[in-house]
C-alpha positions as CSV (number, residue, x, y, z in Angstrom):
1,X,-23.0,108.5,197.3
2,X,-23.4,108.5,193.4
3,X,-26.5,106.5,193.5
4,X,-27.9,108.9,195.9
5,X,-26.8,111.8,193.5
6,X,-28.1,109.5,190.5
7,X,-31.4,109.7,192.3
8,X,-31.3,113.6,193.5
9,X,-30.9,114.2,189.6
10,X,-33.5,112.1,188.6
11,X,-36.0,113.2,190.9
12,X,-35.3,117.3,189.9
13,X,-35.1,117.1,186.2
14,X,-37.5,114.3,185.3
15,X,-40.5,115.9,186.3
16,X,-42.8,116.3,183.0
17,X,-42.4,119.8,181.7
18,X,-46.4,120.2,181.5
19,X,-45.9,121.3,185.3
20,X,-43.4,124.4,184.0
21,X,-43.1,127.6,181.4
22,X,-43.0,126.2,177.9
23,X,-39.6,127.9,177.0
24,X,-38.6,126.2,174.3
25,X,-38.5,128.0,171.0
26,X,-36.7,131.2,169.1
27,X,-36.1,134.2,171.2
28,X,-35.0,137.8,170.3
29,X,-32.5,139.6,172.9
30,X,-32.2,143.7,173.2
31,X,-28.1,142.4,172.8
32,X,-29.1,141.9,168.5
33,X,-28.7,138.6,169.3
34,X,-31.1,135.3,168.7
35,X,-31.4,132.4,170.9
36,X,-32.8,129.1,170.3
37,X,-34.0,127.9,173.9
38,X,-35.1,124.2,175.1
39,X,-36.9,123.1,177.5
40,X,-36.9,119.9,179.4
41,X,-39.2,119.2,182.4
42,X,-36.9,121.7,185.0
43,X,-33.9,121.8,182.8
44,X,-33.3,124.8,180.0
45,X,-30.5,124.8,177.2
46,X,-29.5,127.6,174.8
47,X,-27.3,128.9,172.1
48,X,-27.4,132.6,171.5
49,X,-25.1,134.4,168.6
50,X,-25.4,137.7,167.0
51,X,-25.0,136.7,163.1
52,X,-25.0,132.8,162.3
53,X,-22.6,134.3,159.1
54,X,-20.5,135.8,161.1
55,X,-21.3,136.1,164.9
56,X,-18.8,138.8,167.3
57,X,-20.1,136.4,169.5
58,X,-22.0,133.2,170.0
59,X,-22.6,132.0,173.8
60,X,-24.2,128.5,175.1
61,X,-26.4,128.1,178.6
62,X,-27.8,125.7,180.9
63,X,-29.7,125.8,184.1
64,X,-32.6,125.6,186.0
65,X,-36.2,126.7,186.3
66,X,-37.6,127.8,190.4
67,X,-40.7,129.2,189.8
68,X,-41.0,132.0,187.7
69,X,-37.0,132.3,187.6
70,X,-34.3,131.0,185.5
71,X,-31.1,130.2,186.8
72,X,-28.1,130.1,184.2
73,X,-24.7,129.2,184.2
74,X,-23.3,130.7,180.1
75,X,-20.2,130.6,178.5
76,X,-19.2,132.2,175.1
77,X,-18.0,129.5,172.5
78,X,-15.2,130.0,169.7
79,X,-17.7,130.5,166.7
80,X,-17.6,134.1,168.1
81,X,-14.6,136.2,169.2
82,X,-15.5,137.0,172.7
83,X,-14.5,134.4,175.4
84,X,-16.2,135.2,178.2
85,X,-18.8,133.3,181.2
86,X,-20.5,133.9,183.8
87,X,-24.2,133.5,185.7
88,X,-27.6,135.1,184.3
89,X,-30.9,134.8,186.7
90,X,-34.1,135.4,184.6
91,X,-37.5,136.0,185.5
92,X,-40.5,134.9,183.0
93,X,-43.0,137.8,182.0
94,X,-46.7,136.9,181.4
95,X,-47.4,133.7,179.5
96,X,-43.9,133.0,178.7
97,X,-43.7,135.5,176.0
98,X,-40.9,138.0,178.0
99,X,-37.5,137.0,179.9
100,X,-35.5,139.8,181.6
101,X,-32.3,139.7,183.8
102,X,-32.0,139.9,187.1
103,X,-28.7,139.3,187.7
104,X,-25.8,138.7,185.2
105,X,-22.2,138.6,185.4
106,X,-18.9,138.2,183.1
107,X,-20.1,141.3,180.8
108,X,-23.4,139.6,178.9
109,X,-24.6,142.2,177.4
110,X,-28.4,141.1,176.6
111,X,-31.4,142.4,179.7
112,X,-35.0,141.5,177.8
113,X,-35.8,138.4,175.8
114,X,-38.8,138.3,173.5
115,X,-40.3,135.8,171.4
116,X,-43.0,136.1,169.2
C-alpha cells in the first residue's frame, strides 16, 4: 500500500510545472498582507505575514493546483499572534497576475491576491 501511495504521489506532483500557472513569486493581499508563493509542477507553498518587523499575524499554506483553482490547506504560525487554520480555494485571474477566494474558512481575512 505505501508503494502504491509512493507512486500516486509521484505521478500528481512530478509533472513539470511548464504544463500549469507560474505562481511562484511576491503577492500583495487586500488583508495588508505579503506572500511569497512557490510553485512546483502541481504543488503550491506560501508564507503570508502582515509586517516581517512585527507581523499580528504570519500564516503558512500548501496545496494543490486543478485547473484554474487552488486548493489550500493554511495554518497561522507563532511569528504572529493569531493561531488560527483552515481551507482557502482560489481561482487564478488572467495570466496569473490575480488570485481571489472562493472559499475560506477559520477567519482568513485576505479575498484578492495581486502581484505585480
Amino acid at each position: 500500500m505505501k508503494t502504491l501511495k509512493a507512486l500516486l504521489f509521484i505521478a500528481l506532483f512530478s509533472i513539470p510545472s511548464l504544463a500549469f500557472a507560474d505562481l511562484t513569486g511576491r503577492w500583495s493581499c487586500n488583508d495588508g498582507g505579503t506572500y511569497y508563493v512557490r510553485q512546483l509542477g502541481k504543488e503550491v507553498f506560501w508564507f503570508g505575514e502582515l509586517n516581517p518587523a512585527n507581523p499580528a499575524w504570519s500564516n503558512i499554506a500548501h496545496g494543490y493546483i486543478d485547473g484554474n483553482h487552488i486548493i489550500l490547506r493554511w495554518a497561522d504560525v507563532p511569528k504572529g499572534s493569531i493561531m488560527q487554520e483552515g481551507i482557502l480555494i482560489l481561482e487564478t485571474g488572467p495570466f496569473e497576475r490575480q488570485m481571489h477566494s472562493t472559499f475560506k474558512t477559520g477567519g482568513f481575512g485576505g479575498s484578492v491576491w495581486n502581484r505585480p
